[in-house]
N, C-alpha and C positions, 0 to 999 in steps of 0.2 A: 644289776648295774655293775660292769667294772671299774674296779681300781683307777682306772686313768679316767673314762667318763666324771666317776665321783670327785676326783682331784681338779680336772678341769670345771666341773661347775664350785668348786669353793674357791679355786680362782678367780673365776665370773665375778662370784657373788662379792668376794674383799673386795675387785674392783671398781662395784656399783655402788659399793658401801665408801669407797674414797672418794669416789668421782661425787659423791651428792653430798659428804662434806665436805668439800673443797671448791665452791662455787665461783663459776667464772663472773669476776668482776668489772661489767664495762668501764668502759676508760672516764676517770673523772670523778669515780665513788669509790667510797671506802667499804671494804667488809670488816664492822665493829659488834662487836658483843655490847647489845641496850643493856641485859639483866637475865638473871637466872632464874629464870621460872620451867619450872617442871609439868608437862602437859598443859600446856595454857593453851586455852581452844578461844579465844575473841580476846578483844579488847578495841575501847571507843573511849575519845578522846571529849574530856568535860569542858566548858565551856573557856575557863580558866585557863587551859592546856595542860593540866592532868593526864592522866592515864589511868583506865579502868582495866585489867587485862584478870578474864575470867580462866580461872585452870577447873580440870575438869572433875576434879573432886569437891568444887562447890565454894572452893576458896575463891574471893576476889581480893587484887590485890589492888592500890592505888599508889602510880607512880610519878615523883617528880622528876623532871628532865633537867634538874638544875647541876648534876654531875655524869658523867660516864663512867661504872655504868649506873644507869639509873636505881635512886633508892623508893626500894618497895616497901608498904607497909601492910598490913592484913586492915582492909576494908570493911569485909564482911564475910561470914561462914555461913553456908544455907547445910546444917543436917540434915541427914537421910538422903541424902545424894548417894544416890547407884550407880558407880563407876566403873560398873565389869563389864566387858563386853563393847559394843555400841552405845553404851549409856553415861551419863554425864551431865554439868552442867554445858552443856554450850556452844552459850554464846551470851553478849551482856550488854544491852543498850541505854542511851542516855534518854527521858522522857522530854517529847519536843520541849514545853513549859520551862525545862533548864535552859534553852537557846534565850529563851524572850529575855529583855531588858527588864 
């Protein structure tokens, strides 16, 4: 591979790496940071309006929406969760029975 080949795909690449955090935003929404969660692979909303959002090391977090950005709390930790590769918790849902009255 030459020198300039090589230079022009790590241009590419910065490029696609801007362009996909700098999301265009339709007219009328905001782009806001909810909360900082690191690998969060799901999250489902409790009946309350809570927020369950599963990361993939097995943590679940649960979040309230009463500020921006939202405050998270450690919910629940599933050990032995295998999270190299393709593996992982997730995804996290709510049992219908929570919906009932």
């Amino acid at each position: 591979m030459t020198p300039a080949l090589s230079l022009t795909r790590a241009v590419a690449m910065i490029v696609l790496l801007i362009a996909a955090t700098e999301a265009n935003v339709p007219s009328g929404f905001i782009n806001e940071k909810l909360m900082d969660v690191q690998q969060a692979m799901s999250m489902a909303f409790l009946p309350d309006g809570r927020l369950l959002v599963a990361r993939r090391v097995g943590q679940i977090f649960i979040c309230d929406d009463t500020s921006l950005p939202m405050q998270k709390q450690q919910y629940a930790y599933l050990s032995g969760v295998e999270d190299s590769g393709e593996k992982g918790l997730m995804s996290v849902a709510i049992h219908p029975e929570d919906f009932e009255d």
